[in-house]
C-alpha positions in Angstrom: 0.0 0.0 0.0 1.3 3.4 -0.9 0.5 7.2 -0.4 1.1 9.6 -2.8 0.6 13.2 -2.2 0.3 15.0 -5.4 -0.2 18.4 -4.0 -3.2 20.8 -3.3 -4.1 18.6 -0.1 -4.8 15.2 -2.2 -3.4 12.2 -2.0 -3.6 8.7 -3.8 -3.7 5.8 -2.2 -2.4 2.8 -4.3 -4.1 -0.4 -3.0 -2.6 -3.9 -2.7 -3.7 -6.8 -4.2 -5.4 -7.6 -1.3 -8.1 -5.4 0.9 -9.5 -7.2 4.3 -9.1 -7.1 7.8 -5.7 -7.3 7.7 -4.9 -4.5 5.7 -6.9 -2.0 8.1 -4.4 -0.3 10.5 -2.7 -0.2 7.7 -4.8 1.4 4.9 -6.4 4.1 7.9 -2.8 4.7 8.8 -1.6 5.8 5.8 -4.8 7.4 4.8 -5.9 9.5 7.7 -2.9 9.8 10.2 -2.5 13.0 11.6 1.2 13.4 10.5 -0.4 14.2 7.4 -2.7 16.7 8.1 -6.2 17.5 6.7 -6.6 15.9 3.3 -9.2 18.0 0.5 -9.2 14.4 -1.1 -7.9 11.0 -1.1 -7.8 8.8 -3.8 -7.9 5.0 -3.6 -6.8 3.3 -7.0 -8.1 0.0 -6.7 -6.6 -1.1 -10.3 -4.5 -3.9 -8.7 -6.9 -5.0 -5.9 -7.8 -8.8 -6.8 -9.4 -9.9 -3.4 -11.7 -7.5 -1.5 -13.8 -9.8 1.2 -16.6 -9.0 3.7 -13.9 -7.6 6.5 -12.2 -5.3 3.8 -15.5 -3.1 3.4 -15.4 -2.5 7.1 -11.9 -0.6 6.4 -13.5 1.4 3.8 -17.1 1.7 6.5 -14.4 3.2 8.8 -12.2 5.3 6.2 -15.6 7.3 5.7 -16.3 7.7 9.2 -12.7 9.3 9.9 -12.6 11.4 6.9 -16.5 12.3 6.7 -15.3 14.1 10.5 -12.6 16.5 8.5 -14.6 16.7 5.7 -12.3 14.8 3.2 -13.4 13.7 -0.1 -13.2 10.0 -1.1 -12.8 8.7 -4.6 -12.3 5.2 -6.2 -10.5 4.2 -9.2 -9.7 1.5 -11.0 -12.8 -1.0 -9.5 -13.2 -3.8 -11.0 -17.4 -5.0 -12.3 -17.2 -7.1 -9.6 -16.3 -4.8 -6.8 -18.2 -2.0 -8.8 -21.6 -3.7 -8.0 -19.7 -4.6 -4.3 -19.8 -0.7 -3.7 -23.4 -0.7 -5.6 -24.8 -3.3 -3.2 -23.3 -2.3 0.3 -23.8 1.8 -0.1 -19.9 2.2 -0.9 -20.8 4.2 -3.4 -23.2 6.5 -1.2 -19.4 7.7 0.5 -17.2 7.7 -1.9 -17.4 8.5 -5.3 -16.8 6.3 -7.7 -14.9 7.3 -10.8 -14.8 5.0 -13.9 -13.9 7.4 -16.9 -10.8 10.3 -16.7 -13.8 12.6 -17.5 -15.7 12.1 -14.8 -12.5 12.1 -12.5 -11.8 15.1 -13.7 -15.2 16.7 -12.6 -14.7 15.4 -9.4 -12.1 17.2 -8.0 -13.1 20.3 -10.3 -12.7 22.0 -7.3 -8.6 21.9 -7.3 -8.5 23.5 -10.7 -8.7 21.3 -13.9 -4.9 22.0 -14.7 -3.9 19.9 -11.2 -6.9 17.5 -11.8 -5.6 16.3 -15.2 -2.3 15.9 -13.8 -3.5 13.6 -10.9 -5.8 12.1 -13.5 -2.9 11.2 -15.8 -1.1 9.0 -13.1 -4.4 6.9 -12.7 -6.1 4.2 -14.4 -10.1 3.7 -14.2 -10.1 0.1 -15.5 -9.8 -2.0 -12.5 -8.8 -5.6 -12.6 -11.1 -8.6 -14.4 -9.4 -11.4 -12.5 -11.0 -10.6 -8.9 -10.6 -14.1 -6.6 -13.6 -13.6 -4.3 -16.4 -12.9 -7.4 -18.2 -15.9 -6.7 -18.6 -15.1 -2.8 -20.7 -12.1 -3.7 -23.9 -11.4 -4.3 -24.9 -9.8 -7.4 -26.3 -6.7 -8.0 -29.8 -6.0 -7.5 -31.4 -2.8 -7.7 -34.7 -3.6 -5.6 -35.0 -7.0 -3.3 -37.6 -10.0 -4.4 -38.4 -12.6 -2.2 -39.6 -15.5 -3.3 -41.0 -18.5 -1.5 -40.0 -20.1 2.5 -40.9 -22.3 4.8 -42.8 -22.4 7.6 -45.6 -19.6 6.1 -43.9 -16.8 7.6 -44.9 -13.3 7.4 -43.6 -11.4 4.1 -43.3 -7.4 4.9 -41.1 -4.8 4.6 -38.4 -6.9 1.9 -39.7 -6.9 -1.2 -38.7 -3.8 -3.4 -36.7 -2.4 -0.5 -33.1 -1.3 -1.4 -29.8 -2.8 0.7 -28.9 -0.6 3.1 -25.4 0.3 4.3 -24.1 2.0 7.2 -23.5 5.4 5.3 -27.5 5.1 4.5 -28.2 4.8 8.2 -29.2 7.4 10.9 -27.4 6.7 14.0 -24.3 6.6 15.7 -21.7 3.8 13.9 -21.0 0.8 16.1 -18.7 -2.4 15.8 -19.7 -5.2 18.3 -17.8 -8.3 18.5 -19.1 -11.9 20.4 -16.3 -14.3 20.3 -16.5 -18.2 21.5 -13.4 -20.2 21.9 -14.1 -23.5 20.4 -10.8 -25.2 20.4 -11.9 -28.0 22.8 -14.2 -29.2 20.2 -11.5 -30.3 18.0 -13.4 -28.8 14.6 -12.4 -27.1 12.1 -13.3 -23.3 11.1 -15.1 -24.3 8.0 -16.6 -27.1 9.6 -17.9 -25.0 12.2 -19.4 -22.0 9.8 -21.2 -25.1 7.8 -22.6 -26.4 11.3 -23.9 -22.7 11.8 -25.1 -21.8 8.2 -26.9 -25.1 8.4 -28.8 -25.1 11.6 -29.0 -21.4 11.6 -32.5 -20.5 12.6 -32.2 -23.3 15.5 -29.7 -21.0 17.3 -32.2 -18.5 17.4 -33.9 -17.6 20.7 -38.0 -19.1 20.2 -39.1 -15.0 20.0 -36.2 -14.2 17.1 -37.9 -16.7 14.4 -35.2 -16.9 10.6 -37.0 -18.0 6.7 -34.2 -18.7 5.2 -35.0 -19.4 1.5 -35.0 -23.2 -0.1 -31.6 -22.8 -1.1 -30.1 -21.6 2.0 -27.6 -19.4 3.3 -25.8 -18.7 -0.3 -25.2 -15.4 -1.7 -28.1 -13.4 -3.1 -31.0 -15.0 -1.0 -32.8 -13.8 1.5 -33.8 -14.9 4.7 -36.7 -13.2 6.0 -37.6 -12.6 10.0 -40.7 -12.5 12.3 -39.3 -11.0 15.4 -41.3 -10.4 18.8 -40.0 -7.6 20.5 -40.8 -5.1 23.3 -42.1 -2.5 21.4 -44.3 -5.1 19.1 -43.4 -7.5 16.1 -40.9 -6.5 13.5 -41.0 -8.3 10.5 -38.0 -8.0 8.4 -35.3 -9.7 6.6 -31.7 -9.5 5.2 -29.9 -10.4 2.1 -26.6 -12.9 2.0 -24.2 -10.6 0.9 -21.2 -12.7 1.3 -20.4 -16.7 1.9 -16.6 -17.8 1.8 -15.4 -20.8 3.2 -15.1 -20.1 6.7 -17.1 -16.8 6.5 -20.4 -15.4 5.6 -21.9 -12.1 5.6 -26.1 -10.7 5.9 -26.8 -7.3 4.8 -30.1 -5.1 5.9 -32.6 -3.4 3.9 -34.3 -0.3 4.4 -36.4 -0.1 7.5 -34.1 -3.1 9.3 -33.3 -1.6 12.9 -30.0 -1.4 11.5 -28.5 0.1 8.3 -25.3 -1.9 8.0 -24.1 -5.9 7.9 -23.0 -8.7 10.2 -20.3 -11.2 9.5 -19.9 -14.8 11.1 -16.5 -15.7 10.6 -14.1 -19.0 12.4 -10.9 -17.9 12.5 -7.4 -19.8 13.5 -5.7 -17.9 16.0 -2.2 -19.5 17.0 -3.6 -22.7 18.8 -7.1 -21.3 19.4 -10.1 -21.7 17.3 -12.3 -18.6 17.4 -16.0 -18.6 16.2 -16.9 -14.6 15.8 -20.3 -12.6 14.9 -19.4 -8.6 14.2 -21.7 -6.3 13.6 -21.0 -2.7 11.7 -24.2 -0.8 11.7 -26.3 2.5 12.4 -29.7 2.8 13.4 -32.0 3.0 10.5 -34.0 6.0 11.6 -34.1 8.3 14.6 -36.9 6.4 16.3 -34.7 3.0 15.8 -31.9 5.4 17.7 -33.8 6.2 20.4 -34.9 2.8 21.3 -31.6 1.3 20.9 -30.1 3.8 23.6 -32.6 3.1 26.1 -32.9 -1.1 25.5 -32.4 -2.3 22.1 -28.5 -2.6 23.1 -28.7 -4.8 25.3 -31.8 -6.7 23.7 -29.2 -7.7 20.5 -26.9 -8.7 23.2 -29.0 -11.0 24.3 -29.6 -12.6 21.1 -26.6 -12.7 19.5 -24.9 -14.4 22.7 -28.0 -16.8 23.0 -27.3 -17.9 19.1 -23.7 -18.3 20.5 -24.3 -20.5 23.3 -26.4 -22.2 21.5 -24.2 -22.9 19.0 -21.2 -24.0 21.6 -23.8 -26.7 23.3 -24.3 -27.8 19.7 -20.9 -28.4 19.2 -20.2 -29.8 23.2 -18.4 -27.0 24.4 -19.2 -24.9 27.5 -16.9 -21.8 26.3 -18.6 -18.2 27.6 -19.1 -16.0 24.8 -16.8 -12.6 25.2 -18.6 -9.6 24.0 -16.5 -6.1 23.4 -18.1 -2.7 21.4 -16.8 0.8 19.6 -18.6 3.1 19.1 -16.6 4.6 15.7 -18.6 7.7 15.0 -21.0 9.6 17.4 -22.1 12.0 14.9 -26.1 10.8 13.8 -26.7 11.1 9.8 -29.2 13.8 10.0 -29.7 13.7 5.7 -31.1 10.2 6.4 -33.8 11.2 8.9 -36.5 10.4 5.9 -35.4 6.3 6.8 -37.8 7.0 9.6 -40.9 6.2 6.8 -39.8 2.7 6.0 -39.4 1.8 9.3 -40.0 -2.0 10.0 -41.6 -1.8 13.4 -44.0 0.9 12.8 -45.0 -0.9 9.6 -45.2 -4.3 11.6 -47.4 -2.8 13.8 -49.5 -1.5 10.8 -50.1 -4.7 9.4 -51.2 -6.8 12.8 -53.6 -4.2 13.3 -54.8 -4.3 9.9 -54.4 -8.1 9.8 -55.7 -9.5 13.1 -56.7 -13.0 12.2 -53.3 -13.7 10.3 -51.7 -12.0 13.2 -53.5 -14.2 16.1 -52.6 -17.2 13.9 -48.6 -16.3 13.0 -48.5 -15.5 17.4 -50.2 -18.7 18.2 -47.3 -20.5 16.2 -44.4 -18.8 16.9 -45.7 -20.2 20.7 -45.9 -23.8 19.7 
C-alpha cells in the first residue's frame, strides 16, 4: 500500500492486491494519520486489488467515518465490475465517489482547478482488474430485493422492493460489536464450524427471534426473512446474503431493518485457538430505531446474539462463555437520512397486525408452539 501526495491537499492511495481485515491499521494509517494533516481528497486506485472480502469493506465503512469528520473527499478508481456492484450493493458508493472514466474524475475534483486534476488524472487508471478471486462469494447486483417462496408460512413485509442498506444510509451513531466463543476443545475445524452454523441457523435462534431462510439456504443473493417479537411489538423483516466464503459469511439489511449496516460470522485460526466470531457494523436505521436502541435495544441484541452463541457452543459440546466487546466509531447521527424513519420495519409491523388480526392471532399462536 502506498500514499502519494500530489499536491493541493490530495493524495492517492495505491491499493494492494489484497483489501481485508488485515490490511486496516494499515490502509487508515496511511490514509488519515495525523502526520499528514487534513486531506481536501484521497484517492484509492483499486486497479490492482484482486481480493476484497466482507472484512475489507469495514476498512473502507471506517475510512468514511474518519474522513466524513474532516470533511475529506473520497474517490475510487480503478474497480473492477465485480467490486463495482460490491460498492453498488453495500452503499460504498453513497461515500465515496466512484470514478470510472478520466472525464468524470476530472469533474470530481473540479474544485482543485482542472490543470492539477488532469495531472493527478494522468497517473491513474479507471479500468480495475477482471481477475477478482472472491467474485463468486458475492452477491450480485440488485437494484430492488424480491423474495420468493419459505418455509414455515412466515410473514412477508417490509423486503420486497426495498433497497440494501449500508451504514452510510443509516441514521445513528456507527458501532462495531464483537461476540467471540473459543471453540478449540471441540476439535473442529473453522469451515466445519461455519457449515454447522449456516446449516442449523434459525435453530440458534432464541424461540421469539424466528429466521426463513430461502429453499436454497444461506448462499449469496438469498434472502432470509424474519418475524421477530420484541418489546415494542413485532418486527418483521429480513436480510440479504451478501457474502459466503469458506469459513465466512456475511447478511446485509434493507431499508427499514433496525439497522442500516451488515453482520459477519466468521471461524478464524488464531495460534492454537479456534475462534468462532459474529461482528456487527451498523447504524440505526432512523431516529426512532436510535432512540430505542439507547434506552434497550442494546442490550436486547446482546442477548440474542450471545443466546445464538451459546447455543451454537452446546451444539458443538463445548461450554466456552461468549466474550462480547463494542466501539462506538462515529458519534455523529446522519441527519440527511432522517427520511429512513418512513420505512421503518416496526412501525409498519405494527401497521399490518392491526390491519391483519386473524393472520396475526394465527402467525403469534405458532411462533408459541
Amino acid at each position: 500500500m502506498k500514499r502519494i501526495d500530489v499536491g493541493n491537499q490530495v493524495a492517492i492511495i495505491t491499493l494492494d492486491r489484497k483489501l481485508t481485515s488485515e490490511h486496516e491499521k494499515e490502509l487508515l494509517d496511511i490514509s488519515v494519520s495525523p502526520a499528514y494533516g487534513i486531506q481536501r481528497a484521497l484517492i484509492l486506485d483499486f486497479s490492482g486489488v484482486a481480493l476484497l472480502d466482507n472484512t475489507g469493506i469495514n476498512a473502507l465503512v471506517k475510512l468514511h467515518a474518519a474522513t466524513t469528520r474532516t470533511g475529506t473527499r473520497l474517490l475510487a478508481t480503478g474497480l473492477s465490475k465485480t467490486y463495482r456492484d460490491v460498492f453498488a450493493v453495500t452503499g460504498l458508493d453513497g461515500g465515496f465517489h466512484v470514478c470510472t472514466s478520466k472525464a468524470e474524475f476530472n469533474r470530481a475534483l473540479g474544485f482543485i482547478g482542472g490543470a492539477a486534476a488532469k495531472t493527478i488524472g494522468n497517473r491513474l487508471t479507471t479500468k480495475g482488474s477482471t481477475k477478482t478471486i472472491d467474485a463468486k462469494c458475492w452477491a450480485s447486483p440488485v437494484k430492488r430485493l424480491k423474495t420468493g417462496k419459505f418455509k414455515g408460512d412466515p410473514i412477508n413485509l417490509n423486503v420486497d422492493g426495498r433497497r440494501t442498506a449500508g451504514p452510510i444510509q443509516g441514521f445513528g451513531q456507527l458501532w462495531e460489536k464483537t461476540y467471540r466463543l473459543d471453540l478449540s476443545n471441540t476439535k473442529l475445524k473453522p469451515t466445519r464450524l461455519v457449515s454447522i452454523m449456516k446449516s442449523n441457523f434459525p435453530k440458534f435462534q432464541p424461540p421469539e427471534n424466528r429466521f426463513f431462510p430461502s429453499a436454497k439456504g444461506i448462499k449469496p443473493g438469498e434472502i432470509i426473512l424474519i418475524n421477530a417479537d420484541t418489546p415494542g411489538g413485532l418486527v418483521v423483516t429480513g436480510v440479504l446474503v451478501l457474502y459466503v466464503g469458506k469459513d465466512t459469511f456475511t447478511f446485509i439489511t434493507p431499508e427499514g431493518h433496525p439497522e442500516a449496516g451488515w453482520v459477519t460470522f466468521k471461524a478464524l485460526q488464531e495460534k492454537r485457538r479456534v475462534i468462532f466470531q459474529i461482528q456487527g457494523l451498523a447504524r440505526a436505521s432512523d431516529f426512532v430505531y436510535e432512540i430505542a436502541f439507547r434506552m434497550a435495544g442494546s442490550n436486547l441484541q446482546r442477548q440474542i446474539w450471545t443466546h445464538v452463541l451459546k447455543s451454537f457452543a452446546r451444539y458443538t459440546g463445548s461450554s466456552a462463555r461468549v466474550q462480547f466487546s463494542m466501539q462506538c466509531l462515529d458519534t455523529s447521527l446522519h441527519i440527511f437520512n432522517s427520511f429512513n424513519v418512513f420505512r421503518n420495519a416496526q412501525i409498519l409491523s405494527m401497521l399490518h397486525s392491526l390491519l391483519n388480526p386473524r393472520r396475526n392471532s394465527k402467525q403469534a399462536k405458532k411462533r408459541k408452539a
